[in-house]
N, C-alpha and C positions, 0 to 999 in steps of 0.2 A: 503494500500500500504506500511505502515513501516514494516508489518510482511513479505510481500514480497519482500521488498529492504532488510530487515535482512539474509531473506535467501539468496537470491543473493550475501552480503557481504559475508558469510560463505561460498560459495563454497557449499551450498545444491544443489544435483544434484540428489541424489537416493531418494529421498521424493515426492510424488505426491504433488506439491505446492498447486494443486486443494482443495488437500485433506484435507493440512494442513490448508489451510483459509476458508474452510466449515464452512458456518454459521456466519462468520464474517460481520459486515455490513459493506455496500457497495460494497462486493465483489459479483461477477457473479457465480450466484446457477449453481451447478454442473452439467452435465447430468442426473446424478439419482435424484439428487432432483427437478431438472426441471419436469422430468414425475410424479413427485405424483403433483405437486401445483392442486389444487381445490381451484374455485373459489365459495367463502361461505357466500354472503354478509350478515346476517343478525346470523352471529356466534360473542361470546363473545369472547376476549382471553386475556390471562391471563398474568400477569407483568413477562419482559425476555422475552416472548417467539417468538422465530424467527421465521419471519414469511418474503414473498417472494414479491416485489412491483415490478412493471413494468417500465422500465426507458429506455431513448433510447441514443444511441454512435453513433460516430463518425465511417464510416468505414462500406463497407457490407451491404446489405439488401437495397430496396427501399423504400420510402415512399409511392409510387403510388402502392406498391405491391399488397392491398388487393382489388385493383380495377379489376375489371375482362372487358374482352374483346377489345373490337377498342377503348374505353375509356382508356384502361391503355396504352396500346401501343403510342395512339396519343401523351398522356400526357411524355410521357420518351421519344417520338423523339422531342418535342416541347422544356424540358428541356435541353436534348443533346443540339438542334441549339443555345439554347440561352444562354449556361452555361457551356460546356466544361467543366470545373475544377470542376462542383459543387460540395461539400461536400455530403458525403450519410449518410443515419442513418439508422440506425440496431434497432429493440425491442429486448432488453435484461431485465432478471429479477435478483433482487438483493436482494443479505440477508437485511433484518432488524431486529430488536430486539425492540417489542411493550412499551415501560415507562410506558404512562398509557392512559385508556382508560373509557371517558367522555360520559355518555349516556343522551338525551337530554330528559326531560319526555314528551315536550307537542308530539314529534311525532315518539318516542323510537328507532332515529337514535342516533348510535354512532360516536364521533370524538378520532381519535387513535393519540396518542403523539408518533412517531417512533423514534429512531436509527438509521443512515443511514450512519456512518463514522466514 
């Protein structure tokens, strides 16, 4: 967010701000990068490299969304009655930038040290 408040101070207005914070962590992966993510659990990867983690905002989207039929429905008039105001969350995905990455030998899961800010 400082590279985005920097532009904002400068009066940057003909720059895709998107574009210019591509890849930066914690920012929100762009439309084109959003369509290549592949999910690869049992890939190695390598120190720096940006990679895309799932996080969820304030704002847009439901939580009940991925529930299908008179189950989701009931559930969002049930909230509506009982919560007016409530807050909503969105799944967004966010750059990161891997530090390093620790593989366990006795069952060759790995733990990733991220970048995220």
């Amino acid at each position: 967010d400082v590279i985005a408040h920097g532009l904002d101070l400068m009066q940057v207005q003909t720059i895709d701000k998107a574009n210019v914070l591509r890849g930066q962590p914690g920012q929100i992966l762009t439309a084109e990068d959003e369509n290549l993510i592949k999910l690869e659990p049992l890939r190695s990867f390598a120190k720096n490299e940006v990679v895309a983690i799932e996080s969820w905002e304030e704002g847009g989207g439901d939580e009940a969304e991925h529930k299908g039929g008179m189950e989701q429905e009931d559930e969002k008039q049930q909230k509506r009655e009982s919560s007016p105001k409530r807050r909503q969350r969105r799944k967004v995905y966010r750059y990161a930038i891997v530090e390093a990455q620790e593989k366990d030998s006795l069952d060759a899961l790995s733990t990733l040290t991220l970048i995220t800010a």
